[in-house]
VEXDORO-326851 format. One record per residue (C-alpha): residue in one letter; x, z, y. Coordinates in steps of 0.02 Angstrom, whole numbers. Layout:
REM residues N
<node code="A" X="X" Z="Z" Y="Y"/>
...
//
This chain:
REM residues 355
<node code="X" X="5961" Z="542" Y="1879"/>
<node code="X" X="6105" Z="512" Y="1757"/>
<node code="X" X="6152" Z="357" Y="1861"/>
<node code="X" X="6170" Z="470" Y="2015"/>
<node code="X" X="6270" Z="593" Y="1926"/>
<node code="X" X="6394" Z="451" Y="1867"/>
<node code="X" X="6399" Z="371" Y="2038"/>
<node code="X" X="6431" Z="571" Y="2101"/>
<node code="X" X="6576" Z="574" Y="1988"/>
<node code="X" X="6665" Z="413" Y="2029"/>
<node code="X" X="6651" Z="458" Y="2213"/>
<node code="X" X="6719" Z="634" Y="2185"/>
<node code="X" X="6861" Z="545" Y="2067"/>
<node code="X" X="6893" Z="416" Y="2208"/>
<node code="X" X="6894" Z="512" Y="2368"/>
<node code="X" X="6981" Z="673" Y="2321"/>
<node code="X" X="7171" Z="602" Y="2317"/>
<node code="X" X="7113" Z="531" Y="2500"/>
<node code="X" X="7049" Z="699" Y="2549"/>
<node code="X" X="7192" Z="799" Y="2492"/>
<node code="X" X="7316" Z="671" Y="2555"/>
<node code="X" X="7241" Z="689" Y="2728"/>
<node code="X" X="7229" Z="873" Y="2712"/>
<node code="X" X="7408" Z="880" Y="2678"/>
<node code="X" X="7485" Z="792" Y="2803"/>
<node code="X" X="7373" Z="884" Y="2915"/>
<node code="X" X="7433" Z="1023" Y="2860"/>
<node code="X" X="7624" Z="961" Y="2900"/>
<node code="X" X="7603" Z="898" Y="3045"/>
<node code="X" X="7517" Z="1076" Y="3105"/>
<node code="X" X="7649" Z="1156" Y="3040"/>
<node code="X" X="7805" Z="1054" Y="3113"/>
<node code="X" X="7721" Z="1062" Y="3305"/>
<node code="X" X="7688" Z="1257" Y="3273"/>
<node code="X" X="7886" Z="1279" Y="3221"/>
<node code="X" X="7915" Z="1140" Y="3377"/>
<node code="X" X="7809" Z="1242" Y="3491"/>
<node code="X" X="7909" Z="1393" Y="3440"/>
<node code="X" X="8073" Z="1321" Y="3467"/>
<node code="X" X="8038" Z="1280" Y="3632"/>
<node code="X" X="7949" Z="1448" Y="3681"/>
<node code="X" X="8108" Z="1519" Y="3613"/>
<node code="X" X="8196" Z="1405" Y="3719"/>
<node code="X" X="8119" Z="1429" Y="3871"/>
<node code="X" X="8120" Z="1606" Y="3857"/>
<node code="X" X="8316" Z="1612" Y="3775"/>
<node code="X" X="8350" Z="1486" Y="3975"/>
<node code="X" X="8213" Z="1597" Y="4077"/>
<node code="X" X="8328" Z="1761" Y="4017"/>
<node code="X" X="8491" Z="1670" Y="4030"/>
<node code="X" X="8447" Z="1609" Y="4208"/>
<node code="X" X="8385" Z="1783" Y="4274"/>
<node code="X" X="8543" Z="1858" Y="4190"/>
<node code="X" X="8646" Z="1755" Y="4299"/>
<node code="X" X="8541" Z="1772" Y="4457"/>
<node code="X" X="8552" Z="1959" Y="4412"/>
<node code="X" X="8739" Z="1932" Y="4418"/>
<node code="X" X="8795" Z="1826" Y="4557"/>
<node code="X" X="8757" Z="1961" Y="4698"/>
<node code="X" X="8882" Z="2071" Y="4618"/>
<node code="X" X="9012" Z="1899" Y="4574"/>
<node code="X" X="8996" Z="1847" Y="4731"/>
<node code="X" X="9036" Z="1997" Y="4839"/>
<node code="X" X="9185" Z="2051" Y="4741"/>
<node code="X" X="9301" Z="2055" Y="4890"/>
<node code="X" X="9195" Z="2189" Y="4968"/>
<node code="X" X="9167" Z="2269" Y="4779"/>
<node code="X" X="9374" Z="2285" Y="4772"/>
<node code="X" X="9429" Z="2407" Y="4919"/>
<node code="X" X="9272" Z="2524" Y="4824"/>
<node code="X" X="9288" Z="2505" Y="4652"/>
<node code="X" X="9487" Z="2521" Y="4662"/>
<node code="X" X="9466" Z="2684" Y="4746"/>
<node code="X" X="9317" Z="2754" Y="4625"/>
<node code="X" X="9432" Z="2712" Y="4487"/>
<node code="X" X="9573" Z="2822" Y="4530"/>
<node code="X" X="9450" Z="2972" Y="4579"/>
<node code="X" X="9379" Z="2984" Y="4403"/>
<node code="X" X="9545" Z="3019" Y="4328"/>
<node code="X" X="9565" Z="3152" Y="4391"/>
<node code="X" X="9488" Z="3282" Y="4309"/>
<node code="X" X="9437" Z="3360" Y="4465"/>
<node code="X" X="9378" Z="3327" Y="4642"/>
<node code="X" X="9539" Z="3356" Y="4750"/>
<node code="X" X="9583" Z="3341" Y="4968"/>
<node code="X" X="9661" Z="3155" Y="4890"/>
<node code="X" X="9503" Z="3132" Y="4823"/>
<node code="X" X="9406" Z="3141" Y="4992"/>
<node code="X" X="9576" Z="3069" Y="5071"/>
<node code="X" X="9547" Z="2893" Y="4966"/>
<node code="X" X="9353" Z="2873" Y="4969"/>
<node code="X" X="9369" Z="2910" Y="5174"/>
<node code="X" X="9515" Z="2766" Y="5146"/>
<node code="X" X="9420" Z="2650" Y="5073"/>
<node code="X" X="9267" Z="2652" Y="5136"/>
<node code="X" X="9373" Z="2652" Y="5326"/>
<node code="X" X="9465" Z="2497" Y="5263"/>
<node code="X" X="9274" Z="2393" Y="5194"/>
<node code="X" X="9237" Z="2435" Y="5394"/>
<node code="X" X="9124" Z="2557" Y="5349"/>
<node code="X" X="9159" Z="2620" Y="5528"/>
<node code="X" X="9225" Z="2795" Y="5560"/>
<node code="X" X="9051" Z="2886" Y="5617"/>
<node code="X" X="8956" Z="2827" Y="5456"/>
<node code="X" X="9113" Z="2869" Y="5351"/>
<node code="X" X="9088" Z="3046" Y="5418"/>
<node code="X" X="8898" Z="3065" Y="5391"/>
<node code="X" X="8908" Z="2982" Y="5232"/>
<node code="X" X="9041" Z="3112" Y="5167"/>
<node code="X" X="8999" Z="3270" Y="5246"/>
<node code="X" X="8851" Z="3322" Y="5131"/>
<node code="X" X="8943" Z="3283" Y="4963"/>
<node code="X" X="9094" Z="3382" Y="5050"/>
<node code="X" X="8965" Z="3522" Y="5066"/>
<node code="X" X="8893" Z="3493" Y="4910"/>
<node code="X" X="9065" Z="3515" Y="4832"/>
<node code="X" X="9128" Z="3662" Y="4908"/>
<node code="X" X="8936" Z="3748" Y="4873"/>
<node code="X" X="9006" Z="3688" Y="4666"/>
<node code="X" X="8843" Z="3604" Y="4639"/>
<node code="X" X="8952" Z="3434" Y="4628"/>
<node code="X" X="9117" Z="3496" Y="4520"/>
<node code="X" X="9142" Z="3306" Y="4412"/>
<node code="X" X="9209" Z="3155" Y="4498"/>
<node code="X" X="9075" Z="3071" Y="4395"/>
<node code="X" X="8945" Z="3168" Y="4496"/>
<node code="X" X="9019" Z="3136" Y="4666"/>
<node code="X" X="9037" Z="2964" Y="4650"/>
<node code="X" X="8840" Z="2963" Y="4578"/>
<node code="X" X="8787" Z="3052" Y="4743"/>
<node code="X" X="8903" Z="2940" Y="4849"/>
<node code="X" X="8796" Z="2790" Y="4795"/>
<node code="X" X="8626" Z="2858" Y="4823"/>
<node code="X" X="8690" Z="2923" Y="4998"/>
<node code="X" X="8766" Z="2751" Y="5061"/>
<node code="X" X="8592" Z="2687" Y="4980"/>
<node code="X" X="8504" Z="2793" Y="5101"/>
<node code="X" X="8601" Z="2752" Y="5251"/>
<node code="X" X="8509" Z="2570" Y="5220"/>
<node code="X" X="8323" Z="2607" Y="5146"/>
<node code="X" X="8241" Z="2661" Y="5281"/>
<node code="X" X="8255" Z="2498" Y="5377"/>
<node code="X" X="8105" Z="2380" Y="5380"/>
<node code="X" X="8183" Z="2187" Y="5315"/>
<node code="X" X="8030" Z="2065" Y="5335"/>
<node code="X" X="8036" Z="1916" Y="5438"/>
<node code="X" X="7926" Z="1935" Y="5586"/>
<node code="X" X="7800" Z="1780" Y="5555"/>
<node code="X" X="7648" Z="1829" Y="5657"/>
<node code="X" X="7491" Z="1711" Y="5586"/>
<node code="X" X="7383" Z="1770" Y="5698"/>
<node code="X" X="7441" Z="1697" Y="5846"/>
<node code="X" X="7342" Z="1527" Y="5860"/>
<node code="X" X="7515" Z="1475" Y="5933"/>
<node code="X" X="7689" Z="1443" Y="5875"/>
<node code="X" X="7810" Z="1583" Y="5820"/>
<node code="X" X="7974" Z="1560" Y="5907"/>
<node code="X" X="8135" Z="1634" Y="5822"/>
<node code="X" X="8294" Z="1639" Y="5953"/>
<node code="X" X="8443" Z="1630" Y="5837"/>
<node code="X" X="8602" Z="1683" Y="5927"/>
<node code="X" X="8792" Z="1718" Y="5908"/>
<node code="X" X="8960" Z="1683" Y="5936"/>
<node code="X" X="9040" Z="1508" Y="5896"/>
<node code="X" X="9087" Z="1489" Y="5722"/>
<node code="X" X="9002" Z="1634" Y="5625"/>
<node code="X" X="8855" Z="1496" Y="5548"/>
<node code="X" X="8710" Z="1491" Y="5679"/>
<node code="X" X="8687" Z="1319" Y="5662"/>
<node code="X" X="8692" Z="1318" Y="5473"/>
<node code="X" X="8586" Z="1484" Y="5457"/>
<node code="X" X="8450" Z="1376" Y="5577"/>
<node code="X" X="8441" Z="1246" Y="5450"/>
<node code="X" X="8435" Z="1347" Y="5289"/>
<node code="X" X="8290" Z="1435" Y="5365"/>
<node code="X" X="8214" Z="1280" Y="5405"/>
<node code="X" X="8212" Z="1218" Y="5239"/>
<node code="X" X="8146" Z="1404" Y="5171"/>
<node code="X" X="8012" Z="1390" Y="5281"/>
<node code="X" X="7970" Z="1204" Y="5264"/>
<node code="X" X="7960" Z="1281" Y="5092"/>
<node code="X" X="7837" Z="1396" Y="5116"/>
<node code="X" X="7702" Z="1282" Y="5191"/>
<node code="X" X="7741" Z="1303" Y="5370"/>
<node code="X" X="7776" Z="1175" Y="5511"/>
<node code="X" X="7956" Z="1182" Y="5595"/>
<node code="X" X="8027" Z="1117" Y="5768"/>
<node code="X" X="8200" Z="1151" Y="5778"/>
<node code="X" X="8258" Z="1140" Y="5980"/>
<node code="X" X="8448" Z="1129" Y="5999"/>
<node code="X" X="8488" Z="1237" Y="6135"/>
<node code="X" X="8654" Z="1242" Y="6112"/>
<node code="X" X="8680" Z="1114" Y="6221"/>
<node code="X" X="8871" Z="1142" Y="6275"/>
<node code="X" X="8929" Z="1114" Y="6091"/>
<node code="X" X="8913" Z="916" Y="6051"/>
<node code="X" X="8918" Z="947" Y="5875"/>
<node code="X" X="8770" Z="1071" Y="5852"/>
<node code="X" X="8619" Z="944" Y="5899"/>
<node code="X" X="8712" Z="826" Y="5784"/>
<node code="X" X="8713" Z="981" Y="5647"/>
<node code="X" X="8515" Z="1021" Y="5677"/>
<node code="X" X="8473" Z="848" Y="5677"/>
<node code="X" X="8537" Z="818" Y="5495"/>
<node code="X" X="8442" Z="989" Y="5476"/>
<node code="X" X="8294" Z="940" Y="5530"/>
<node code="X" X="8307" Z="777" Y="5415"/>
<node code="X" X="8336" Z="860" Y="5264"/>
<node code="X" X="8197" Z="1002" Y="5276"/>
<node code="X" X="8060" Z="900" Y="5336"/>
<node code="X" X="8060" Z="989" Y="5543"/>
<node code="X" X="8065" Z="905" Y="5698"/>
<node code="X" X="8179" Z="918" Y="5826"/>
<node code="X" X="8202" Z="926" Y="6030"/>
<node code="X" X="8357" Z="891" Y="6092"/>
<node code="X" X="8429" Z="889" Y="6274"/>
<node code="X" X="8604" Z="814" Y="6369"/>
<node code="X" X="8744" Z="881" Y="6316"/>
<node code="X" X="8785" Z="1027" Y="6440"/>
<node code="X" X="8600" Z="1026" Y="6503"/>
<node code="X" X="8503" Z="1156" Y="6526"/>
<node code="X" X="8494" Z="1257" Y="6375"/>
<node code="X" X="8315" Z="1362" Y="6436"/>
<node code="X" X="8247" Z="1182" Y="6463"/>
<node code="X" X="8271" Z="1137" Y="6294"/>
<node code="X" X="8185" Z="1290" Y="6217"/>
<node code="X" X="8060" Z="1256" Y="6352"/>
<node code="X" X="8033" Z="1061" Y="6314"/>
<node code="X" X="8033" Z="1134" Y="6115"/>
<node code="X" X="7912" Z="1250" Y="6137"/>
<node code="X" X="7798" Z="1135" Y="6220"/>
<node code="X" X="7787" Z="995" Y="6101"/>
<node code="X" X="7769" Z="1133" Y="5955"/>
<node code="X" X="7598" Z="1193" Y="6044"/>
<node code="X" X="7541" Z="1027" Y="6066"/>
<node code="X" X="7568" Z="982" Y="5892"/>
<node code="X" X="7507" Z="1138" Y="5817"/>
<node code="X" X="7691" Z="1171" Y="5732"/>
<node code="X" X="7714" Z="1338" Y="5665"/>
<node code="X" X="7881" Z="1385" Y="5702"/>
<node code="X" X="8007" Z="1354" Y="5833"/>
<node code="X" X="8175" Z="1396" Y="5772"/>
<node code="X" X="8303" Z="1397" Y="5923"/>
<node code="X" X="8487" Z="1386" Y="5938"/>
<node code="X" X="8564" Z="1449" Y="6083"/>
<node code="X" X="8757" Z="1433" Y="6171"/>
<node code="X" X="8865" Z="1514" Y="6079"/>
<node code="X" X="9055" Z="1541" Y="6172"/>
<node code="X" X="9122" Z="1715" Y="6152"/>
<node code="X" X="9011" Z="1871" Y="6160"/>
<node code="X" X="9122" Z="1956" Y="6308"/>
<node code="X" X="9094" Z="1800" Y="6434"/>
<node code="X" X="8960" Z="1870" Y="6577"/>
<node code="X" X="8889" Z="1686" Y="6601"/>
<node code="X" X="8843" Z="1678" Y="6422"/>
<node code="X" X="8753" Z="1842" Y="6415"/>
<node code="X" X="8668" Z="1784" Y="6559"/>
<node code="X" X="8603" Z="1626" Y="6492"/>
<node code="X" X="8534" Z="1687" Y="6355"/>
<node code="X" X="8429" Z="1832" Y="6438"/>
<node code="X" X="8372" Z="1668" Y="6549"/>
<node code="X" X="8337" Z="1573" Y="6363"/>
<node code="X" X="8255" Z="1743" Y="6321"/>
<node code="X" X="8135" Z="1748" Y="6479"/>
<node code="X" X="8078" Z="1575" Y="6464"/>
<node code="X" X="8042" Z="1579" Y="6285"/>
<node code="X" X="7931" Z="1761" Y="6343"/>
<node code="X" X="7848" Z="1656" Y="6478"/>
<node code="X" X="7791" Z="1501" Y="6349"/>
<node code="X" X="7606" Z="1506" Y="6262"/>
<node code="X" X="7708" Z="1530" Y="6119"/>
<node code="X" X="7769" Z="1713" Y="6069"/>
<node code="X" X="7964" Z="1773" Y="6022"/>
<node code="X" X="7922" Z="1860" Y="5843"/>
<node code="X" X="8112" Z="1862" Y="5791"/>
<node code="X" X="8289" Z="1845" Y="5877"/>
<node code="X" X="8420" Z="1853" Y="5741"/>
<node code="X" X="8599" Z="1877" Y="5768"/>
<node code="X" X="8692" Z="1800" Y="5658"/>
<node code="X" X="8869" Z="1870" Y="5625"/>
<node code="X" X="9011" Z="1829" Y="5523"/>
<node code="X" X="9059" Z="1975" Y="5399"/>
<node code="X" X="9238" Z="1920" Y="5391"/>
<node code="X" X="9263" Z="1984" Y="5580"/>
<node code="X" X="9224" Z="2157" Y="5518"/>
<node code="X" X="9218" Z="2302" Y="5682"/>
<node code="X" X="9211" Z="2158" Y="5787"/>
<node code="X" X="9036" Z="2114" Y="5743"/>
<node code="X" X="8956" Z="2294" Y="5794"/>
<node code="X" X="9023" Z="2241" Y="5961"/>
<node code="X" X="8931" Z="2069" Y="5945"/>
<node code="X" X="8782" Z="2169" Y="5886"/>
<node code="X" X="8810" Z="2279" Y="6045"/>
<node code="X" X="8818" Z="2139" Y="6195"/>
<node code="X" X="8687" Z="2014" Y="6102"/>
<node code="X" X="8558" Z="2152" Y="6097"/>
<node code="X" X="8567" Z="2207" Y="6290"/>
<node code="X" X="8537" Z="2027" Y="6317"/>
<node code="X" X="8438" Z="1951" Y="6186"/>
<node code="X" X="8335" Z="2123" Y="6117"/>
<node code="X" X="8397" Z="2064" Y="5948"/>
<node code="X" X="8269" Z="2103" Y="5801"/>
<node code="X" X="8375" Z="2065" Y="5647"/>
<node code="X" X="8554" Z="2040" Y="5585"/>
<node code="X" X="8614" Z="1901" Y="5477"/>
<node code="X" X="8768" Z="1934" Y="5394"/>
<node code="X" X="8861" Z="1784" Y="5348"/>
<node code="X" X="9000" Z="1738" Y="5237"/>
<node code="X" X="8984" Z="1909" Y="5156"/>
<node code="X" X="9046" Z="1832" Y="4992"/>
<node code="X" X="9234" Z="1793" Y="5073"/>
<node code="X" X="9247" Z="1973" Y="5177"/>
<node code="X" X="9322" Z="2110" Y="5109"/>
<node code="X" X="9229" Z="2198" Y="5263"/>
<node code="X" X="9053" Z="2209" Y="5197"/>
<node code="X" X="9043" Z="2373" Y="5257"/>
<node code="X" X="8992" Z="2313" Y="5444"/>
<node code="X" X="8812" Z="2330" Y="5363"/>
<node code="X" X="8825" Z="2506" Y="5371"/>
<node code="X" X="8910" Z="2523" Y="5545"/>
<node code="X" X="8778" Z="2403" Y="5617"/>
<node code="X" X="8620" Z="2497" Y="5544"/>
<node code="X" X="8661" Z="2654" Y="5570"/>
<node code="X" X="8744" Z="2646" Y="5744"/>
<node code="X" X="8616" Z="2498" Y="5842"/>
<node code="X" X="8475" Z="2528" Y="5713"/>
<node code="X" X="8465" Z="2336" Y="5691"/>
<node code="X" X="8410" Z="2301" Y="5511"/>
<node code="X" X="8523" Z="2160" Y="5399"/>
<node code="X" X="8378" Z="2040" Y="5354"/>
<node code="X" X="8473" Z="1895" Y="5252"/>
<node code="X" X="8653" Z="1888" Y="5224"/>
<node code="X" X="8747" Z="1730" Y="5157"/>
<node code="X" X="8835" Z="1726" Y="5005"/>
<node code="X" X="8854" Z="1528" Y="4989"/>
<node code="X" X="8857" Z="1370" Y="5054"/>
<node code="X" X="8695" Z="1316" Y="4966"/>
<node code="X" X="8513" Z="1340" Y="5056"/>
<node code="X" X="8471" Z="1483" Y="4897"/>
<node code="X" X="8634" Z="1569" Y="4956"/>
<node code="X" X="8552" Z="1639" Y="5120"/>
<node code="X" X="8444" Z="1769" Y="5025"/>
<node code="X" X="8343" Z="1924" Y="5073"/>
<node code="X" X="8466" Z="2079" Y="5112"/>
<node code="X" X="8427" Z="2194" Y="4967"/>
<node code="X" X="8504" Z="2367" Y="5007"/>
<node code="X" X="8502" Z="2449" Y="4838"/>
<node code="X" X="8555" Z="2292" Y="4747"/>
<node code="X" X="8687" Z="2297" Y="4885"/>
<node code="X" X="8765" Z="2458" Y="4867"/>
<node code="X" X="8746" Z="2436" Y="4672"/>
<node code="X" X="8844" Z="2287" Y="4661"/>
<node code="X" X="8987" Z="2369" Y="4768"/>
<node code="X" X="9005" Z="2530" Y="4646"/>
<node code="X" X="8977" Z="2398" Y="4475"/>
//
C-alpha cells in the first residue's frame, strides 16, 4: 500500500509540469484563433459594410448629370424663405430641361400648386418633400420583372430592338451573361443582319457568357435568322432566345416593317415572345418617347431599357415614357461593365436625383 502511494506521488510529481504545459499552450493557442477569428469576422463585416456602402452609393455617383439640372434648382428654392411664382417658374425649368416632358411636368406640379395655394404646403422644405414622393409615384405603379415564363416546355424568346447606336447589341450580351448566371440556357440569333459588326459583337457575346449563337449572311433575311434561332433552341431544349433585330433609324417605313415581319415569325414559332425590350439611349432625351412611340406600333414593346443614363443629363425621359406610352423602364445602364445594367429601381431613382 505504501509502495503504491510513493509510486502515486512520483507520477503526480512527474506528469503535472507535462499536464500544465499542455494545458497552457492549449489554452494560447484557443485564445490567439478566437482573437484571429474575430479579426476576420470584424473584417468581413468592416468589407461586407464598406462594399454595400459603396453599392449604396454609386446609383446616386453615377447619375450625377441627371442629379445637377434638379438639385441646382432645389437649392435655390430653399432659400427663399417662402414658396414664390419663381419658385414654380425654376422647378417647371428644371424638370423641362432633365426632359421631364411638358405633360408630366404639369401633372407632377399641379397638386403641390393646389396644395400651396390651399396653405397646407407654406415651407420650401415641404414642397420639395412632396415633389419627391409625387415624381416617386409617377413610377411605382409600374410592374418591372422580366417576363421569363417557366412553364412553357419551350424556349422564351426576348426581341430586343432599337435604333443604331443606343447599345442593343451590348444590352443582348449583358443579359446573356445575367442569365447564363442564373442557371438558364441562352441562344443568341443575330438578326441584325444589315450591320456587319453586330454578329461579330454577339459572337464575342456569346463566347464570354457561355450562349450559343445563329448567325445568317450579312444582309439576309433577318426573320430567317430568328426563325433558324428559334429552331435549334427547341431542339436543344435552350431556355432563352435573345434576338437582335435591324436597327437603322426609327422613322424609316421599311424598318418598321421588318420588324413587325421579325415579330410575326417569332409569334408563329413553338417558342413564345415573353419580352420585346426597347432599348434606348438616355442621352437623346424627347427623342426617345418618339422611339418608344414607332417601336411599339410595330414591335408591341413590353419593356424599356434606358441606356447610358450615367452620361445624360436627360434622365427625365423615364418619366415622359411611363407616364405617356405606359411602358415600364425595366433595367437602365449606368456602365460599361455587365453589373452596370441593373434592375430600374424607381424610388432609389428619384432619391438619388433630389440627394
Amino acid at each position: 500500500m505504501l509502495g503504491l502511494n510513493n509510486f502515486a506521488q512520483q507520477f503526480a510529481a512527474e506528469t503535472s509540469p507535462k499536464v500544465m504545459l499542455l494545458l497552457a499552450l492549449f489554452v494560447s493557442v484557443f485564445g490567439i484563433g478566437v482573437v484571429v477569428a474575430s479579426r476576420r469576422s470584424r473584417k468581413t463585416s468592416y468589407e461586407t459594410s464598406n462594399k454595400l456602402s459603396n453599392e449604396s452609393l454609386s446609383v446616386r455617383e453615377k447619375l450625377s448629370k441627371s442629379r445637377g439640372s434638379f438639385t441646382s434648382a432645389i437649392s435655390v428654392a430653399l432659400t427663399r424663405s417662402s414658396i414664390t411664382q419663381q419658385t414654380w417658374d425654376e422647378l417647371e425649368e428644371a424638370l423641362l430641361r432633365a426632359d421631364v416632358g411638358v405633360a408630366t411636368t404639369t401633372r407632377v406640379l399641379a397638386p403641390l400648386r393646389e396644395l400651396a395655394k390651399a396653405k397646407k404646403i407654406t415651407e420650401p422644405s415641404q414642397l420639395i418633400l412632396e415633389l419627391q414622393q409625387q415624381m416617386t409615384a409617377q413610377l411605382s405603379a409600374n410592374s418591372r420583372q422580366l417576363n421569363f415564363d417557366q412553364s412553357l416546355g419551350a424556349p422564351n424568346i426576348w426581341l430586343v430592338v432599337g435604333v443604331n447606336g443606343a447599345g442593343k447589341t451590348t444590352t443582348i450580351g449583358k443579359l446573356s451573361a445575367q442569365q447564363h448566371a442564373l442557371g438558364r440556357s441562352v441562344l443568341l440569333a443575330a438578326g441584325d443582319t444589315f450591320r456587319a459588326a453586330a454578329g461579330e459583337q454577339l459572337e464575342t457575346w456569346a463566347k464570354r457568357s457561355g450562349a450559343e449563337i445563329v448567325r445568317g449572311a450579312e444582309g439576309g433575311d433577318p426573320s430567317s435568322v430568328i426563325f433558324d434561332g428559334v429552331a435549334r433552341a427547341t431542339s436543344r431544349k435552350i431556355d432563352l432566345v435573345l434576338a437582335d433585330t435591324a436597327g437603322r433609324l426609327q422613322n424609316n417605313t421599311n424598318l418598321m416593317e421588318e420588324l413587325a415581319k421579325v415579330r410575326r415569325v417569332a409569334d408563329k414559332s413553338s417558342a413564345k415572345v415573353t419580352e420585346v425590350l426597347l432599348v434606348i439611349d438616355a442621352t437623346t432625351g424627347q427623342n426617345g418617347l418618339n422611339q418608344a412611340k414607332q417601336f411599339s406600333l410595330a414591335t408591341q414593346v413590353t419593356g424599356v431599357v434606358l441606356t447610358k443614363l450615367d452620361g445624360s443629363a436627360k434622365g427625365g425621359i423615364v418619366f415622359a415614357i411611363e407616364t405617356e406610352l405606359a411602358i415600364p423602364v425595366k433595367l437602365v445602364g449606368l456602365g460599361e461593365t455587365i453589373d452596370d445594367l441593373v434592375a430600374f429601381d424607381a424610388a432609389e431613382f428619384v432619391s438619388a436625383l433630389f440627394n
